[in-house]
N, C-alpha and C positions, 0 to 999 in steps of 0.2 A: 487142746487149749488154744492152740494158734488158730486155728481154725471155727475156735467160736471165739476169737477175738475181730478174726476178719469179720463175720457176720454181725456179731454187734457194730464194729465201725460202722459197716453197710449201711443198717437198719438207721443208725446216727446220720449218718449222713446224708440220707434220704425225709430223715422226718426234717432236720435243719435243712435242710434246699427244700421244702414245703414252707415252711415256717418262713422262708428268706424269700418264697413266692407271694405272700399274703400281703397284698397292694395295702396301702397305707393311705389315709381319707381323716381330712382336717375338712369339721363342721363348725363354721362362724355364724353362732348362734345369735341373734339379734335382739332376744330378749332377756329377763334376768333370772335370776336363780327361784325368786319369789315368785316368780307366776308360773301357776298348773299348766298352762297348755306348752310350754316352751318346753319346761322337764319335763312331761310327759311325751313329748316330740324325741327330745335325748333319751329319755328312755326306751322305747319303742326301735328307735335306731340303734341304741347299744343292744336290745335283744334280736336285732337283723347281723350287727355287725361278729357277736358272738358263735350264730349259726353260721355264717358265713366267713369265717376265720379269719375276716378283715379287721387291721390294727385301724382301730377309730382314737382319733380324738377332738373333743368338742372345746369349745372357748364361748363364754355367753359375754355378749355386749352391754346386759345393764340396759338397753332401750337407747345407747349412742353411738351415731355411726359413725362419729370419730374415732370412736373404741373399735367399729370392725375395720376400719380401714387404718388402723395403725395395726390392728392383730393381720390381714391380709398383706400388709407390704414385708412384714415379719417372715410370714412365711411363704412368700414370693420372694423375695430378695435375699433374705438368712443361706445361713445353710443345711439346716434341718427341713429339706423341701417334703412336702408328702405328696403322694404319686397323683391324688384327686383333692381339689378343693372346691366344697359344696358351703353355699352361701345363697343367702337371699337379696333381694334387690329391693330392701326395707329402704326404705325414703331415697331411692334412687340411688343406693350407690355402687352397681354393678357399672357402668361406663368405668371407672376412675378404678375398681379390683383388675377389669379386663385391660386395663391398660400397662397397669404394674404385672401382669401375668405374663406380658409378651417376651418369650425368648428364654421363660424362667424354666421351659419345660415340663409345668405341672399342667396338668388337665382339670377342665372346669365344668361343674355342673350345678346348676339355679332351680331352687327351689320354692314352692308357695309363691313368690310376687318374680315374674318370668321377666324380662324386657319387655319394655313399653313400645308399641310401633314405632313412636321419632328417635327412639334408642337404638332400636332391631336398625333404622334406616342409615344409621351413623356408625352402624358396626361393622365392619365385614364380616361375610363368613369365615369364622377359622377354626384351624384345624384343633385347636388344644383345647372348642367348649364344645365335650361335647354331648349337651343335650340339656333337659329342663323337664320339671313337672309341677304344673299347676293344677287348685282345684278350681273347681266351679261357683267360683265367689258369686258372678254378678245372678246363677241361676239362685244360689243359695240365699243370697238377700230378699229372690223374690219369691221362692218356696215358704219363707219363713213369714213374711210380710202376708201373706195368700194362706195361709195356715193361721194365723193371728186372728187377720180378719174371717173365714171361716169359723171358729170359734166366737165368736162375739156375739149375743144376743142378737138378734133382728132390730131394727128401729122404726119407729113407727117414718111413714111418707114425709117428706121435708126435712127430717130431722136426719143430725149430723155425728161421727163419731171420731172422738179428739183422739189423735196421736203423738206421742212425741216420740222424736228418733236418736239415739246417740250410735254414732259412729266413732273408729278409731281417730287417723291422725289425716289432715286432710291429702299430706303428702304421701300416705300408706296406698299403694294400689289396689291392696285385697280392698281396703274400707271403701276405697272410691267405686269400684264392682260390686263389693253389696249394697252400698246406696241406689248404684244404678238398678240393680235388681230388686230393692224395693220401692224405688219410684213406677218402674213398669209394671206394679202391684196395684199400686195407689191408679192410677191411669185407667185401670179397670174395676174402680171399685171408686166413684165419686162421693160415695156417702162419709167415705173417710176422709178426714179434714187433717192434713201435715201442720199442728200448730208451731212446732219448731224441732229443726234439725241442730243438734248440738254434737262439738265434738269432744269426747271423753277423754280422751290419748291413751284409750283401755285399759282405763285405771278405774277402779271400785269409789276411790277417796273422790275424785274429780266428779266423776259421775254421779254421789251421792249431792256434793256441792251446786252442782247444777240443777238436779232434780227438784232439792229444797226450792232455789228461786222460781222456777217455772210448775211447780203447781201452786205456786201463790197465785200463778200469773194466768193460769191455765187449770182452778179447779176441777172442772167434769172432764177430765184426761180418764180414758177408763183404756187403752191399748198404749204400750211398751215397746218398742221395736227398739233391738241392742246389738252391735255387731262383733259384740263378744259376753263370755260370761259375767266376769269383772264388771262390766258399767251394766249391766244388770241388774247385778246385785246391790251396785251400790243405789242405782232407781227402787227398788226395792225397800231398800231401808227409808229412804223417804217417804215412800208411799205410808210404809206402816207407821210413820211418825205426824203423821193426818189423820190416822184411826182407820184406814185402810187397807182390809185384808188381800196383798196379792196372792194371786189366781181368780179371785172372785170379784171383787170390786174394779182393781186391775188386771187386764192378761197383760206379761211377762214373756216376750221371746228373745233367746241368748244363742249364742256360738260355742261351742267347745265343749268336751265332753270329760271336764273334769270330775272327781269324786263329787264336788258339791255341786255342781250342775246336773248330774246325776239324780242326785237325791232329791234336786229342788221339785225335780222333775215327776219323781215317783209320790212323792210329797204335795205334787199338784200347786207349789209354786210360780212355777214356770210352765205355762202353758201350750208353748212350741221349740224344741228347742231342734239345732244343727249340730252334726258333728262327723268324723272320719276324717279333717284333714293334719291332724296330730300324726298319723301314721306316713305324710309322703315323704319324711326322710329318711324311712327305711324300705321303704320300693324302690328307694332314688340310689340304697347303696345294692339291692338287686340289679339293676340296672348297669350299675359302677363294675360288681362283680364281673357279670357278664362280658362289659367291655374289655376289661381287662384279659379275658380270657377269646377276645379277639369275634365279638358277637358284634355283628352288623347292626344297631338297633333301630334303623331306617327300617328294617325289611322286619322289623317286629311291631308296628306303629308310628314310628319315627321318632326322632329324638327327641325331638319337643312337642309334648301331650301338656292338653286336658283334662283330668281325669275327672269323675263326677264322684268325689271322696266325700263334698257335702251331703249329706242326707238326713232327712226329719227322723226324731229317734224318739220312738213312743215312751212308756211309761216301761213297758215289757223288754223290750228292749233296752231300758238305762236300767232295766233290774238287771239284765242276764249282762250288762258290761261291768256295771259294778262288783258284781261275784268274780267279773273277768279279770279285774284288776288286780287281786291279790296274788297272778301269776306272772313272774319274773317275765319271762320270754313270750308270753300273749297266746302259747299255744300254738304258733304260726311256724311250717315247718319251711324258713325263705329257702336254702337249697331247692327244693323240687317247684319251687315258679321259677325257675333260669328257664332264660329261652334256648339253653344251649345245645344243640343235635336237635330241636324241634323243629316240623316244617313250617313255613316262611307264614302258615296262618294261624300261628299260635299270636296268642294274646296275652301279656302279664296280665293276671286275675288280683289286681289293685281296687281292693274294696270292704266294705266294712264285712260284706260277707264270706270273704277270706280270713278275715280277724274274727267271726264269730264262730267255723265251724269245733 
């Protein structure tokens, strides 16, 4: 009897020093509970942090950054610290987290919008951040932009084909990289004519509002360029409120690779669409894991990556993600990508085609 009481202790006390191991990771979400791509970001992340027995918890900012920067001094300065704090640097405001982080002892890690060069110049190296993963915003505006117009009917010599663009927020880094990625489209492609760049603040309602005035203004608008789903859709509802069927009379290219982007998609709405970078905040708690368990991630790519998470997603492919979506954890087994005991030329396999096998 004593002796299988000592063993259950054991056993107890072994599973609780596991459980008292399991690194703790506050994600300061930056947008809000209504938009697909942010929950789906938190979701994706809580099916990483489950696999990987990491205690997560997420905080959504509602779209202000006064909201993440009251929620990061919270939990920089409080005393409920958590071991890793992942945040993005939406309308700049990674300088002013990094500054409330010094001496608190939590470790940091930047996701989707990474430091800006005049930010990286004014920061020191330190030891508590450590690391970053971005996608490929500025290729991804111009894949989508080059994909658009590849799709377009030909036009006869002389003649011109109207565009309008909505981007996010002009202070958003992703939105200013995929502009830039579709200007270096337009560059190679004169017949397209930019009638006007508008900013949505990746909102469906904004974007619908703007659409209405500028096809008064700009009838033979026949290509869409959107640097997300949302102000998409809401060009969209304009369009077909002039008697115009998008996909056909207008092409339609969005960002994100939500249920109704999806669909729009297979549905031949939406003509081009991008997606994969919903998923880097849960390679970003692979990564977290790792470190914690004392992985060098310099010697695995380094800590601050690029990843090329954007990718055009056919009609076939939003079929096989949609069927994808009705499963909790994505199918994705995160324990066996740790870099951990592999040799120094191992590469985290961060990509949609991780997510679809």
């Amino acid at each position: 009897m004593f002796k299988f009481l000592h063993i259950s202790l054991l056993l107890f006390g072994a599973v609780f020093a596991t459980c008292a191991r399991a690194e703790s990771v506050l994600f300061l979400n930056p947008g809000s509970t209504q938009e697909a791509f942010w929950v789906s970001y938190s979701q994706f992340m809580q099916a990483a942090a489950r696999d990987l027995g990491i205690d997560l918890r997420i905080l959504y900012a509602q779209r202000q950054p006064e909201v993440t920067l009251a929620q990061a001094r919270l939990a920089l300065q409080g005393g409920d610290r958590p071991d890793y704090l992942v945040f993005v640097n939406e309308q700049y405001v990674a300088p002013q987290i990094l500054r409330m982080a010094s001496d608190s002892g939590v470790k940091l890690f930047i996701v989707n919008s990474a430091l800006t060069p005049n930010q990286q110049a004014l920061v020191a190296d330190r030891a508590d951040r450590v690391g970053s993963l971005v996608p490929n915003d500025e290729e991804g505006g111009y894949l989508m932009m080059k994909e658009l117009i590849r799709l377009h009917p030909p036009v006869a010599p002389g003649k011109s084909i109207d565009l309008l663009a909505f981007s996010g927020l002009k202070i958003t880094p992703a939105a200013q990289l995929r502009e830039k990625g579709m200007q270096r489209a337009l560059a190679e492609h004169p017949q397209v004519r930019l009638r006007q760049l508008v900013y949505g603040g990746w909102t469906q309602q904004r974007a619908y509002e703007q659409a209405k005035q500028l096809l008064v203004r700009y009838p033979d608008v026949s290509l869409v360029w959107a640097a997300n789903d949302e102000m998409a859709f809401g060009a969209m509802r304009a369009v077909s409120e002039v008697g115009k069927e998008p996909g056909k009379d207008v092409l339609f290219s969005a960002v994100n690779t939500s249920p109704e982007a999806l669909q729009a998609m297979v549905d031949g709405r939406l003509s081009a669409l991008l997606g994969g970078h919903f998923t880097l905040g849960g390679w970003a708690l692979v990564e977290l894991h790792d470190h914690a368990r004392g992985v060098d991630l310099n010697q695995y790519g380094g800590r601050d990556r690029q990843i090329p998470l954007l990718q055009l997603i056919d009609r076939e492919y939003a079929r096989r993600m949609l069927a994808m979506g009705a499963t909790p954890d994505y199918g994705v087994h995160f324990r066996k990508l740790s870099a951990k005991g592999r040799p120094v030329s191992y590469r985290y396999p961060f990509n949609l085609q991780t997510l679809m096998r």
